[in-house]
C-alpha positions in Angstrom: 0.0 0.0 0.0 1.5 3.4 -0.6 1.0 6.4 1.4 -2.1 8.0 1.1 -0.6 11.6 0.1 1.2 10.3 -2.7 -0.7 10.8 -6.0 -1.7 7.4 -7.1 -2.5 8.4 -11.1 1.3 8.5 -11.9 1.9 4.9 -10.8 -0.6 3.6 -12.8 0.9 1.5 -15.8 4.8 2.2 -14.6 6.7 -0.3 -13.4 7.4 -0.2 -9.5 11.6 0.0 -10.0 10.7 3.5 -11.4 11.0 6.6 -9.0 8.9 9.9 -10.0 10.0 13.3 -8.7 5.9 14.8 -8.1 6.7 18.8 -8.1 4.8 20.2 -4.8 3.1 23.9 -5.0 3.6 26.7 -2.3 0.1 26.0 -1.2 0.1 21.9 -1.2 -0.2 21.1 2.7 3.5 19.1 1.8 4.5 22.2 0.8 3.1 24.1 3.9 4.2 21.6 6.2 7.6 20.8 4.8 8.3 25.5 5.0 6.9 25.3 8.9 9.7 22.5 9.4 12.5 24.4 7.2 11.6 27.6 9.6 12.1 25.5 12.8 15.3 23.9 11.8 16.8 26.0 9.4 15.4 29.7 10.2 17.7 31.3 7.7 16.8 28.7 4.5 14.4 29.6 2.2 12.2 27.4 0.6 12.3 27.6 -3.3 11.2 24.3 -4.7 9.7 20.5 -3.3 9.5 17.7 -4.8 8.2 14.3 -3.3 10.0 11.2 -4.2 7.4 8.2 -5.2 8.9 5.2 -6.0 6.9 2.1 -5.0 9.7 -0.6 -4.9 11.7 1.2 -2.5 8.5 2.5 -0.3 7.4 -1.7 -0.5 10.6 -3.0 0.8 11.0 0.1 3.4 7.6 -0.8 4.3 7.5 -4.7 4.8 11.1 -4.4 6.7 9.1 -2.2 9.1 6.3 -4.9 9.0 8.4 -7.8 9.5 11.2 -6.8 11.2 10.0 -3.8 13.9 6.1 -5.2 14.4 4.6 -2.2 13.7 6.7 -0.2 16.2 9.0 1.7 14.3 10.7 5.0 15.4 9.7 6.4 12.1 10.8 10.2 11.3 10.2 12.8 8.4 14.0 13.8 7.2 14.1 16.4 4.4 17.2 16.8 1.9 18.1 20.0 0.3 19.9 19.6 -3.0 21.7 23.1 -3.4 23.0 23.5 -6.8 22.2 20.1 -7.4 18.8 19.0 -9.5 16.8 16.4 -7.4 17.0 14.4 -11.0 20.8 14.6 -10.8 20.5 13.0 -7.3 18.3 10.0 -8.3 20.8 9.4 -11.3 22.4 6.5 -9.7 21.4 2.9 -10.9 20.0 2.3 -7.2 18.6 5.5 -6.5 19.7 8.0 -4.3 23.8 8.7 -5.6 25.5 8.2 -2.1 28.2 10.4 -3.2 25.0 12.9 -2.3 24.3 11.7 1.0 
């Protein structure tokens, strides 16, 4: 099952393996949320793009380690990652996904 805020129409004929970068508008409550967290963290950034990573393969086996391994109690917490001068696309360019040379 994937998470309810993700938009479901994109996935529908694509194949699980690949990841789409969904751009987020200023007035999306990701978008609204995500800012109110930038403030509290990083008071000085400034919020000029969000994208949401959806990629179903990865969010499967994320979610039936969780399952399997934790029985439903997970310490589970919402990380953000700024690119800089970096495109998010440039990120995800690595056979695997995130480039670690990136994180």
């Amino acid at each position: 099952m994937l998470p309810r805020e993700w938009d479901s129409t994109i996935h529908g004929g694509q194949d699980a393996n690949v990841h789409v970068l969904v751009p987020l508008d200023p007035g999306d409550d990701g978008w609204l949320f995500t800012q109110s967290l930038l403030r509290t963290s990083c008071p000085a950034a400034k919020l000029v793009g969000l994208q949401r990573v959806q990629w179903p393969r990865l969010w499967g086996e994320f979610a039936r380690y969780r399952d399997d391994h934790l029985g439903g109690d997970a310490n589970e917490q919402l990380l953000f990652h700024g690119t800089g001068k970096s495109s998010a696309t440039e990120l995800f360019a690595h056979p695997h996904g995130l480039d670690p040379k990136f994180s």
